[in-house]
N, C-alpha and C positions, 0 to 999 in steps of 0.2 A: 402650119395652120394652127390658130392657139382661136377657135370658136368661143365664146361666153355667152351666155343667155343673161336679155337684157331688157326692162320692160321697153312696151313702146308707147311712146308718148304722142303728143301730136304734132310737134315736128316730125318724127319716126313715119307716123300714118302717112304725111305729104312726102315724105323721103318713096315710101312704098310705093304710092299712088303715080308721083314720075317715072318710079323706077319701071312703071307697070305701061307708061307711053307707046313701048315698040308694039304692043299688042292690044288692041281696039277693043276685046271684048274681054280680057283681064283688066284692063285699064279704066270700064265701064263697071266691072263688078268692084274694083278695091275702089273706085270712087264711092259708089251707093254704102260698101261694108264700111269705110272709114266716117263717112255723113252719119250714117246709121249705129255704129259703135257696134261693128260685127265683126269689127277684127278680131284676133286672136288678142291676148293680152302681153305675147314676149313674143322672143324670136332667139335664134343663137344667131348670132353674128360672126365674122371672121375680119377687124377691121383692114389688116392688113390686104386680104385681097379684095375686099366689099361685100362677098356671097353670103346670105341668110338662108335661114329654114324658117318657115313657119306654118302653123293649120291652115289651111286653106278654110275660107271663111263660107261658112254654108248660112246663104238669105233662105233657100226654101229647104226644108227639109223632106226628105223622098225617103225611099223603103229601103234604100241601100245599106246595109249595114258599117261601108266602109270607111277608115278615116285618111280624108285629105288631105295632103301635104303641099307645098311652094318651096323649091328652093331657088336663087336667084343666084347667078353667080357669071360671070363677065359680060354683061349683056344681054343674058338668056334665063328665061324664067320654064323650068322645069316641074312638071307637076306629077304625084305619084301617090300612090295609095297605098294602107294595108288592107286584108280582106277584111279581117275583123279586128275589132280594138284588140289590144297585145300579140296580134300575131307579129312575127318576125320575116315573111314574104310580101317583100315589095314589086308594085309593077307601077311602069308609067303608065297615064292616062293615053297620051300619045306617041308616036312613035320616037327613039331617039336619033340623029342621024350621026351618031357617032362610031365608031369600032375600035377593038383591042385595047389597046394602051389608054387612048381618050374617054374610051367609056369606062376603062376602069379609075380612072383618073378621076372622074366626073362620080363615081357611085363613092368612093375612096372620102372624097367632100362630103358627100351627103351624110354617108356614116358617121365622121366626124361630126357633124354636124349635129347630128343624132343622138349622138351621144351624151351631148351637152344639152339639148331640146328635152329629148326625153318622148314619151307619148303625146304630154297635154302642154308642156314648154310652164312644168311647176318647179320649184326648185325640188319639193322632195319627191318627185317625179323622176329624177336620176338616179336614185338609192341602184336600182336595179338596172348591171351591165343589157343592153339590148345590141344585139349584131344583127342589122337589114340583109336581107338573104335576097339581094337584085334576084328575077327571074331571067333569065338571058333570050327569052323571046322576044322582048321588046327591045332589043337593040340591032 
């Protein structure tokens, strides 16, 4: 997995917006964020396998202090938080329906993924190693 952070253009935004099809109510919000220019402005990419990270795009903003994340990887769009900006403990939003091997397989991407993202997907946003610290309740 060799991930690069890449900006997204607007072929990128419709690449997302399809990619976002299997699901009816992401696929209604990255339409609105991409119309609206509420995406995020990169992503890490891995083009060999297809899978990205990117911010999850906030139209409203609420009290929550946490930052959203997409990561997108064979098919399946995966959503996940930190509790607070730089923290290092991730949780998904929804359940995963993975175990063992799979799901470490699947956090293993993300991290990678991560790595190269960074917090805000800036280039000198990577200066500083960050290790997601999965919580293993939600799998």
């Amino acid at each position: 997995m060799a991930f690069i952070l890449e900006k997204i253009t607007e072929d990128i935004k419709q690449s997302i917006v399809s990619d976002a099809a299997s699901d009816a109510n992401l696929q209604s919000l990255m339409q609105y964020a991409a119309k609206e220019n509420h995406l995020t402005k990169s992503r890490a990419i891995d083009y060999e396998t297809g899978c990205y990270l990117m911010m999850c795009p906030t139209i409203v903003r609420d009290d929550r202090c946490d930052i959203g994340y997409l990561f997108y990887c064979i098919g399946t769009w995966y959503e996940f938080y930190l509790n607070t900006p730089f923290s290092v403990d991730a949780r998904f939003r929804k359940e995963v329906n993975l175990t063992g091997e799979d799901f470490e397989a699947l956090t293993r991407r993300i991290k990678n993924a991560f790595s190269v993202h960074g917090y805000f997907g800036l280039e000198d946003d990577r200066e500083q190693a960050v290790v997601l610290n999965f919580q293993e309740e939600n799998n």
